[in-house]
Structures are given as structure tokens and as C-alpha cells.
C-alpha positions as CSV (number, residue, x, y, z in Angstrom):
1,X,24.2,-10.0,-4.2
2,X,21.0,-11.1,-3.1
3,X,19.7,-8.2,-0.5
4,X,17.0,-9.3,2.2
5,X,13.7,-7.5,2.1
6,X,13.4,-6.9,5.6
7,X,16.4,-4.1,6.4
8,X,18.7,-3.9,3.5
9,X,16.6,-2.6,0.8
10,X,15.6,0.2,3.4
11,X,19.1,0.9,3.8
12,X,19.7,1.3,0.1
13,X,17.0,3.6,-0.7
14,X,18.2,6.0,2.2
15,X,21.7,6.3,0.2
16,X,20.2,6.5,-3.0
17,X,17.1,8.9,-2.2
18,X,16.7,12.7,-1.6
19,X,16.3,13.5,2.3
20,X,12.8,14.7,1.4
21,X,11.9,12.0,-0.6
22,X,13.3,9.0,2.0
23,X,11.5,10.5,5.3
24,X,8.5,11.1,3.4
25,X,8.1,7.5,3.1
26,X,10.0,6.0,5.8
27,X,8.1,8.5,8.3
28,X,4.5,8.8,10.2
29,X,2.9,11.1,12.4
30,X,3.3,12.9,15.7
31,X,6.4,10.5,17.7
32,X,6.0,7.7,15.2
33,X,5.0,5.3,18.2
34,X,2.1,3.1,16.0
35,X,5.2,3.4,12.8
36,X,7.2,1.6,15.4
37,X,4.3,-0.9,16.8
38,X,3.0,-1.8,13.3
39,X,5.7,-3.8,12.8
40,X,7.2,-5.0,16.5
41,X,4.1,-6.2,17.4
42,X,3.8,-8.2,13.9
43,X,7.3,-9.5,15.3
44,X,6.3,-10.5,18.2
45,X,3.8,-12.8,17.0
46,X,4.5,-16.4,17.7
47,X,4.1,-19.2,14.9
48,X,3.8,-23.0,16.3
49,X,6.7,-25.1,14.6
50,X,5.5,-28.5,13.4
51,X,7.2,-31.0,11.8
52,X,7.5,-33.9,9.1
53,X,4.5,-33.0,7.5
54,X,5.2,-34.4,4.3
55,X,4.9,-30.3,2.6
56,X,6.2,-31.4,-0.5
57,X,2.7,-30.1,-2.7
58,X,2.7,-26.9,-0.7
59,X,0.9,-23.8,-2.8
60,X,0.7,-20.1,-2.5
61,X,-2.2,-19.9,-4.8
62,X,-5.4,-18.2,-3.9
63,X,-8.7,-16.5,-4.9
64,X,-9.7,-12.7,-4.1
65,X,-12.5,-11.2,-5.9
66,X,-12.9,-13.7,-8.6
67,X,-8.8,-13.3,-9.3
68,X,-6.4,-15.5,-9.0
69,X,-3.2,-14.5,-7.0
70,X,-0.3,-16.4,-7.2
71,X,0.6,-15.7,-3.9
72,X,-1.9,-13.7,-1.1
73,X,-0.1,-10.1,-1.9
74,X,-0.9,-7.2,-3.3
75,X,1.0,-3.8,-3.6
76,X,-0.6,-1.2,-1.5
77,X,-1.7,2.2,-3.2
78,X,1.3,5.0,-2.9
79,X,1.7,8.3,-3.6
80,X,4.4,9.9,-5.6
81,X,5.5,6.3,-7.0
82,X,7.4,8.0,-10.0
83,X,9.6,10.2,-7.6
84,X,11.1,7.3,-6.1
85,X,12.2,5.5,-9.7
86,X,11.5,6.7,-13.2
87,X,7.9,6.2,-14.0
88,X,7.6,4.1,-10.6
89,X,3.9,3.3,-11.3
90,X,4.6,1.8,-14.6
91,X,7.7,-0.4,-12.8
92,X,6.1,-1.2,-10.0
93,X,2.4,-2.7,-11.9
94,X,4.9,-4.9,-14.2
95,X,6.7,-6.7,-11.3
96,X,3.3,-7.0,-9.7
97,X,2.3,-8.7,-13.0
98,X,4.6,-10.5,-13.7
99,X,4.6,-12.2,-10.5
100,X,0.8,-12.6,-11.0
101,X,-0.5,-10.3,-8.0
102,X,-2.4,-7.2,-8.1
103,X,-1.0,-3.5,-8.6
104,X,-3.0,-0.7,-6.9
105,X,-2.8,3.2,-8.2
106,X,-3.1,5.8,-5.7
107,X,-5.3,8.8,-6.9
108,X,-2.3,10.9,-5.9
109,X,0.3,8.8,-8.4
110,X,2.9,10.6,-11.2
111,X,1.8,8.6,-13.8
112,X,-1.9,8.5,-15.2
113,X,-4.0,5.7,-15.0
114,X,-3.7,5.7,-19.0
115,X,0.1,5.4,-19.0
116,X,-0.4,1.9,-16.3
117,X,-3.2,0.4,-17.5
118,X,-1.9,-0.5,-21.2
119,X,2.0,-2.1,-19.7
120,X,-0.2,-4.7,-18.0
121,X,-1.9,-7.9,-18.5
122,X,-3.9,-8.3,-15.2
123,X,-6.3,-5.7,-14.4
124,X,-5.3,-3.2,-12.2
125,X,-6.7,-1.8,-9.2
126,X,-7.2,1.8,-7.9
127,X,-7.3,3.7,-5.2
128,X,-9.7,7.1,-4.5
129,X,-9.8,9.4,-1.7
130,X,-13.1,11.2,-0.9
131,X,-12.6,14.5,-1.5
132,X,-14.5,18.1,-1.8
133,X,-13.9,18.2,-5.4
134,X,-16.7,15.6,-6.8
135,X,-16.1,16.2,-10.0
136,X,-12.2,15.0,-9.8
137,X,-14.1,11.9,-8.0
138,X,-16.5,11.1,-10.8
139,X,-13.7,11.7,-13.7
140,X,-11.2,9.7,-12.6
141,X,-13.6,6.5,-11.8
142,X,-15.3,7.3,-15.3
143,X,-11.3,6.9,-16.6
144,X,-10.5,4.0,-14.2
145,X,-13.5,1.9,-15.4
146,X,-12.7,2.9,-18.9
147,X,-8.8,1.5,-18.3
148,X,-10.2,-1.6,-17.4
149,X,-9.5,-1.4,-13.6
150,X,-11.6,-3.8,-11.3
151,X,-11.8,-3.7,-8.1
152,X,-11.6,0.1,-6.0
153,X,-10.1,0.8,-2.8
154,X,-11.5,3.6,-1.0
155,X,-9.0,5.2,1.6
156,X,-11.3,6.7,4.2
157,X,-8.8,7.1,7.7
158,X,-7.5,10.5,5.8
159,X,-9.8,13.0,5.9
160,X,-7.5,15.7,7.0
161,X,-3.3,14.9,6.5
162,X,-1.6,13.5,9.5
163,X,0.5,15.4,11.3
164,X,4.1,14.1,10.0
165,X,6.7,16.5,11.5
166,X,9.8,14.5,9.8
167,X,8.2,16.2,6.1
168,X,8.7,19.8,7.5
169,X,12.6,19.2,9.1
170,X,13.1,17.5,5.4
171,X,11.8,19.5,2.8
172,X,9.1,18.0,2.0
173,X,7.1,21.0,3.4
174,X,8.0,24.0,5.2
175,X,10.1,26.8,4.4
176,X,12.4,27.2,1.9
177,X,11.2,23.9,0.4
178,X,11.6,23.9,-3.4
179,X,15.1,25.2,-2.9
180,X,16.1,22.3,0.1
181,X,14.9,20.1,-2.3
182,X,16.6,21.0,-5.4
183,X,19.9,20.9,-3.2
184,X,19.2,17.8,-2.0
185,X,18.8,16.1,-5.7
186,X,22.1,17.4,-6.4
187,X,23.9,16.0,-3.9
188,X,22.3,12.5,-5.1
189,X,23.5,13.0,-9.1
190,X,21.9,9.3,-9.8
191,X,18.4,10.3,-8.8
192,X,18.6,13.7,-10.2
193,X,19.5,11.8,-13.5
194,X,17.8,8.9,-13.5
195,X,14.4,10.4,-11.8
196,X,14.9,13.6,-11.5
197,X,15.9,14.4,-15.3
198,X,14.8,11.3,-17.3
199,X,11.6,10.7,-15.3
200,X,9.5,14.1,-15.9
201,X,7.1,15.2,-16.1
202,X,6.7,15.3,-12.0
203,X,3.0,15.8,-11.6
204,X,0.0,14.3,-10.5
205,X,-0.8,12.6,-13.6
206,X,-4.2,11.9,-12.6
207,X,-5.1,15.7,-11.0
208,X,-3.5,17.1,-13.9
209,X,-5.8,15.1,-16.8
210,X,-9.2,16.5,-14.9
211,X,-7.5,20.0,-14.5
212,X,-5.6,20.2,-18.0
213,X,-2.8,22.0,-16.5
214,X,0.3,20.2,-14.3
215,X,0.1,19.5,-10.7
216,X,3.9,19.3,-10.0
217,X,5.1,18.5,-6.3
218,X,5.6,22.6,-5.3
219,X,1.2,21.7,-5.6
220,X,0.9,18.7,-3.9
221,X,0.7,19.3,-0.4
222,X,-1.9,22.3,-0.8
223,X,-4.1,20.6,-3.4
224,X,-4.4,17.7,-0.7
225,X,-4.8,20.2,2.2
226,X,-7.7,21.7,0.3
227,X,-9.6,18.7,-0.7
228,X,-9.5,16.2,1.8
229,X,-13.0,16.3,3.4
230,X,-13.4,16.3,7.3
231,X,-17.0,16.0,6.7
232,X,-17.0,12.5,5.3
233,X,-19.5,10.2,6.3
234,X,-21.3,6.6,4.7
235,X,-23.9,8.3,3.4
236,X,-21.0,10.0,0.9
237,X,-19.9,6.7,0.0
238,X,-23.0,6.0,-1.1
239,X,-23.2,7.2,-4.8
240,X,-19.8,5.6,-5.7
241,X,-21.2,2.2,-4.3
242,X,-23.9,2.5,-6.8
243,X,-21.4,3.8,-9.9
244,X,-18.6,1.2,-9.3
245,X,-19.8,-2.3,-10.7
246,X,-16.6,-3.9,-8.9
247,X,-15.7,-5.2,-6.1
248,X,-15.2,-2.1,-3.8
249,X,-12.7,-1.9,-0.8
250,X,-12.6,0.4,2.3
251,X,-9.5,0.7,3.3
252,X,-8.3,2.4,6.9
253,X,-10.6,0.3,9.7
254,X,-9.4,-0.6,12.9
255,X,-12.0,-0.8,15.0
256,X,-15.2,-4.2,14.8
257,X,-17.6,-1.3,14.7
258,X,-16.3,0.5,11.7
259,X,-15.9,-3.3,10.4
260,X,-19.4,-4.0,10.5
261,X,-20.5,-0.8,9.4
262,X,-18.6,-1.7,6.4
263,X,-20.5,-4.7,5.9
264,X,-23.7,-2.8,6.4
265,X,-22.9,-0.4,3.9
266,X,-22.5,-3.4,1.3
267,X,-18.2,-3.1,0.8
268,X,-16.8,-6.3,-0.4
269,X,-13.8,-5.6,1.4
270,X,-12.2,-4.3,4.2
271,X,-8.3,-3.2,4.6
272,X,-7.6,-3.1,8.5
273,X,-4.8,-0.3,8.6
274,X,-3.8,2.5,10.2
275,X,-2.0,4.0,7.1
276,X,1.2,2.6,8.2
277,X,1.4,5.0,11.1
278,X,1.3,8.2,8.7
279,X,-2.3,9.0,10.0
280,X,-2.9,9.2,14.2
281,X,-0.3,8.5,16.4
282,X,-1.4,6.5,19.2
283,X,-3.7,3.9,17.9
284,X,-3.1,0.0,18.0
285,X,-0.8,-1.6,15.3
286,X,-2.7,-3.5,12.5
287,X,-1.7,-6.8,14.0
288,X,-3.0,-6.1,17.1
289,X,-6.8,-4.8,15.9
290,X,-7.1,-7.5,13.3
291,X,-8.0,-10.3,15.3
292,X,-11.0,-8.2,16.6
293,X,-12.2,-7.0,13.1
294,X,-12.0,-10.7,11.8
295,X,-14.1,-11.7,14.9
296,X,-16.4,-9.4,14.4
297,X,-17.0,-9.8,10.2
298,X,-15.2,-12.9,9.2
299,X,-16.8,-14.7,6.3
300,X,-19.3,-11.6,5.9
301,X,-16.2,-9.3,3.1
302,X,-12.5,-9.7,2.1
303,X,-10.4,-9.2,5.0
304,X,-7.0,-7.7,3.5
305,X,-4.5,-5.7,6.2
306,X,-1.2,-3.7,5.9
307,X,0.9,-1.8,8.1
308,X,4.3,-3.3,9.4
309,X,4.8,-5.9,6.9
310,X,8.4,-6.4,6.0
311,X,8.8,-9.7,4.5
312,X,6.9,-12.8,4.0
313,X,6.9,-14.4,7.6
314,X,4.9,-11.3,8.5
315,X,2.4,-12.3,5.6
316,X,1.8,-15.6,7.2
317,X,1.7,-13.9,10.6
318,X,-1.0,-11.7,8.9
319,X,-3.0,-14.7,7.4
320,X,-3.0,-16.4,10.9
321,X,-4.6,-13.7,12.5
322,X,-7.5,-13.0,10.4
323,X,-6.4,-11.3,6.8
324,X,-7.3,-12.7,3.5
325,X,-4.5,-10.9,1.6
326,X,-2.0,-8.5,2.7
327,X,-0.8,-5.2,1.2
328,X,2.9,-4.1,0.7
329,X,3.3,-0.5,1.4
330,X,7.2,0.4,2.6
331,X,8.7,-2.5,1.7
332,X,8.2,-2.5,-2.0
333,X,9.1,1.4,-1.9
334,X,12.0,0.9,-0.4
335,X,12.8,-1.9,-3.2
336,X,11.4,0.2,-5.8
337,X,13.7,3.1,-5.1
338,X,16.8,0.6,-5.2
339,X,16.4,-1.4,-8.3
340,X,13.4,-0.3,-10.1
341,X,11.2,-3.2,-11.0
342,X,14.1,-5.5,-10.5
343,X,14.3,-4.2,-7.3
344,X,10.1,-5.4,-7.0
345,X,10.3,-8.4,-8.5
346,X,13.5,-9.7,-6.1
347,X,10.9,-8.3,-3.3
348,X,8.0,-10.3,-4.2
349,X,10.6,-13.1,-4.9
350,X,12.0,-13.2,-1.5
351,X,8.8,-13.3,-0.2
352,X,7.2,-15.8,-2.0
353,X,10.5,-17.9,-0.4
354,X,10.2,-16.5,2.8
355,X,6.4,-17.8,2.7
356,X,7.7,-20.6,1.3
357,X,9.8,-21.3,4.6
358,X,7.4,-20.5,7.2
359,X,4.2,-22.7,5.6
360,X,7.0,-25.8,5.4
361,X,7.3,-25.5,9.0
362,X,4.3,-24.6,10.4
363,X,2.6,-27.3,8.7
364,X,0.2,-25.2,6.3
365,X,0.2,-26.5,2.6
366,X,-2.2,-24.3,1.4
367,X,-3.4,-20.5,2.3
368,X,-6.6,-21.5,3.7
369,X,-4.5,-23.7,6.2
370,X,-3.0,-20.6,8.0
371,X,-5.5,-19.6,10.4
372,X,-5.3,-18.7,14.6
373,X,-4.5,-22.5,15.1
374,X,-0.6,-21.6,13.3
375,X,-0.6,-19.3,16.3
376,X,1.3,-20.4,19.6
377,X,0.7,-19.4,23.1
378,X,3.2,-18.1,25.2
């Protein structure tokens, strides 16, 4: 049975996880209102049907960083990928190989950037937090460059942790916590086998490397708590800008001023995102501050987005109002957690298709023919 990416692929990873492990990635912060927006506003975006185009040499092909991408996608960086399926970092870079689009680590990931790197053909993509500890900082770009990893995405909207209540009423955090979680994994006997069991060790892979002892989960929370740096400014940025030869992405802008201090500061990229609603509660959806940002910078860095994106009519959405590329964050997890990298690959299949569909009758044959003119007015 074919399941669609938009609904039932959530709905199977909420059987099949842990409580703790499901809202932690189904959730965001305070009353979830910008969760919600991210992706009814994307909805609500109207395409203009055209017709008898003649679409028959339609491609999905296009060029980010001196890569080519099969299709304008990428998977977003994730934390805790090897909770939600054995060794999820590994599964998750092969279906983005295979299907010819990038895979991004998170700094925060189970499996080492030396267990992803080699199961790959493309190179990989990473993803760093600035934190207080500048040594983890330097050691884990010195190991990322030494993998082979190109381009670097700088998450800079988290310098403290959101406030995300569902992770305390879950297990994730709070009271009691290691022993509400080890109930919950055995009242789900196919996780606790498949991940919980076959899938150890259950640590930071890449925290644990520069410490030389495990990280495990019980850590997590705390070693983020203590590290993130309120402080954070440009001028921090600065030193990595000159260490990283790549292409260098900041990721978590929503405003045309932070946009075009971006392009001051010399980023070849920009990810407009509000952390898929994990981060402030409150603030405008991704689809609603990206036509501002790509206003304000167009043609100056990368525009990439994420936040809200479900399947691949939202990608085209995406495309039309300003994004270069677009990030899957949820909706691979959710896929992930149901069928591994089978589970991936059907998801990046579907929406290839889905793109596919929309491009046919919108009248686009190429990427670079989505753009605000695909947009209706209403």
C-alpha cells in the first residue's frame, strides 16, 4: 500500500514510536500557534492552473552550490535521527543518495559523522550550532572537512532551547523521565527491538568522539542547556567563515534585515525558518516571511526554506515564493520512523510525483520557471 506523505506517514510513526520520542518531533513551543501556521499558511497558497502546455520535457533538475540535485530538496538537519530507526542517520543519507539530493547531519545526531560519511557517494552536508564549548566547534568541523562534507549549515535561531511544554508531559524531560521512558519502549516491543536493542549505542555520536566518553539521551537535554550561547553575535561567526572553505549556510532568518546581514557577513546561503515552530511561538510561518527575505536578497545567496512542508505541492509553493531549495524536516521523520530508508525513499518518491503534478499544470517545465508569476491572486 502506497501511504501519502502528507498525513499517513505521520499517523504511522505515532503507533509505532515511544510517546516521548513522537511529541518530541511532532511538537513546538509555547501553544504551537507558528507549528500550526507553518504549514496552513503554505496551504493556503494559491497556484494559477494553466493548461495544454505541451509539458512533455518537464525536469526537476537543478544546481545548488556547484551540485547537482535531482530534484530542489534536501533533508533538513535532525537531532536524535538514530532514535527514530536503527542508525537513522545512516538510512536516512542513503535514501537521500540514492535519490541524488543532499543529506544534512545535525551536530546533535546518534551516529558520528564517520559512520555517514563512508555509506555515501554524494558529499554530505552538516550542520553546527554555536556553542560555548569552542573546542567541540573546531573538532567536529576539523572531522567534517576531513569526511569530505561540503557545504555547512549554521543553525543560529537557537541560542537558548525553546520552550516545548509537550517534551515535559511526555518524558522527554521532566520528572521521572528515564523511567517514563523505559515504560514507554516496552509498551512498543518493535521499537524497543528494532531501535531500542539492535540500534545502540544511543549517544551523541558526535559529542561523545570530542569527549571520549558516551553522551546517551539521560545527557542530552543538559549538555544542550549548558552550551547553547545567548551571547551569539556575527562577529562569532566570523572565525568559522574563514576555517570553512565551503559553501556556508545560516540557517533560522526570518526577517530582510537579518537577510541582508547575512549577505554582509559573506554566507552563501540563507535557510528562512523558524525551526519548524520548535523555537518562538508567535512569529510568522516561513511562507509568509519568505517573500520579504527574497525581496530584500534575491540573486545576492542561496535562498533555501523549511518549516511546514508536507509534500511536494508545498515545494513548488515554496519555489514560487522566493526559495531556491527546500528542506524536509517532519516529513521525512515521520517516514523514517515508519519504514526506515524505504520509508525515505517512498517520501522523496511521492514527492518528486507530487512535483511532478503541480509543474504539469501550472505550466512550469523547469525549476527556474516556478517563480511569483505561478502564484494566483484571490
Amino acid at each position: 500500500m502506497i501511504i501519502s506523505a502528507s498525513t499517513d506517514y505521520r499517523a504511522a510513526a505515532k503507533r509505532k514510536l515511544p510517546p516521548f520520542l513522537f511529541h518530541y518531533i511532532d511538537g513546538g513551543a509555547y501553544a504551537e500557534h507558528t507549528l500550526g501556521r507553518n504549514v496552513s499558511d503554505l496551504a493556503d497558497i494559491a497556484l494559477r492552473q494553466r493548461v495544454l502546455k505541451n509539458m512533455s520535457d518537464l525536469s526537476l533538475e537543478t544546481r545548488l552550490f556547484d551540485e547537482t540535485l535531482s530534484m530542489p530538496v534536501a533533508l533538513a538537519p535532525v537531532g536524535l535521527l538514530g532514535m527514530f530507526a536503527r542508525r537513522g542517520e545512516v538510512q536516512a543519507a542513503r535514501a537521500a543518495d540514492k535519490k541524488g539530493i543532499p543529506f544534512t547531519m545535525s551536530t546533535v545526531s546518534v551516529c558520528p559523522i564517520e559512520e555517514v560519511a563512508p555509506v555515501i557517494k554524494r558529499p554530505m552536508w552538516f550542520q553546527l550550532y554555536v556553542l560555548k564549548d569552542r573546542g567541540f566547534m573546531k573538532n567536529v568541523l576539523e572531522r567534517a572537512q576531513a569526511a569530505g562534507v561540503t557545504t555547512l549549515v549554521f543553525t543560529v535561531d537557537m541560542p537558548v532551547p525553546g520552550a516545548r511544554y509537550r517534551d515535559a508531559h511526555s518524558g522527554m524531560s521532566g520528572p521521572n523521565a528515564a523511567l517514563r521512558r523505559y515504560g514507554q519502549a516496552i509498551a512498543h516491543p518493535a521499537w524497543a527491538w528494532d531501535v531500542g536493542l539492535l540500534g545502540r549505542p544511543h549517544d551523541l555520536g558526535n559529542v561523545s568522539s570530542y569527549r571520549g566518553k558516551p553522551t546517551g539521551l539521560e545527557d542530552y537535554i543538559g549538555w544542550l542547556g549548558t552550551n547553547f550561547d545567548p551571547s551569539i553575535s556575527w562577529k562569532d561567526l566570523e572565525w568559522i567563515r574563514d576555517f570553512w572553505k565551503g559553501p556556508m549556510v545560516i540557517k533560522g532568518i526570518l526577517d530582510p534585515e537579518d537577510a541582508r546581514d547575512a549577505v554582509r557577513f559573506g554566507a552563501d546561503g540563507i535557510v528562512v525558518s523558524n525551526h519548524g515552530g520548535r523555537q518562538l511561538d508567535g512569529v510568522l510561518s516561513s511562507a509568509r516571511a519568505l517573500p520579504m527575505i527574497a525581496d530584500a536578497v534575491k540573486g545576492e545567496l542561496a535562498i533555501l526554506a523549511d518549516s511546514g512542508v508536507r509534500n511536494g505541492l508545498d515545494v513548488v509553493r515554496m519555489i514560487a515564493l522566493g526559495a531556491e531549495t527546500v528542506l524536509l524536516g517532519r516529513a521525512f521523520i515521520y517516514a523514517m520512523a515508519t519504514a526506515g530508508e524505504a520509508g525515505v525513499a517512498n517520501l522523496l518518491d511521492l514527492i518528486d510525483k507530487e512535483m511532478r503534478v503541480a509543474m504539469t499544470l501550472t505550466g512550469a517545465k523547469s525549476i527556474s520557471d516556478i517563480s511569483p508569476k505561478l502564484l494566483a491572486t484571490v
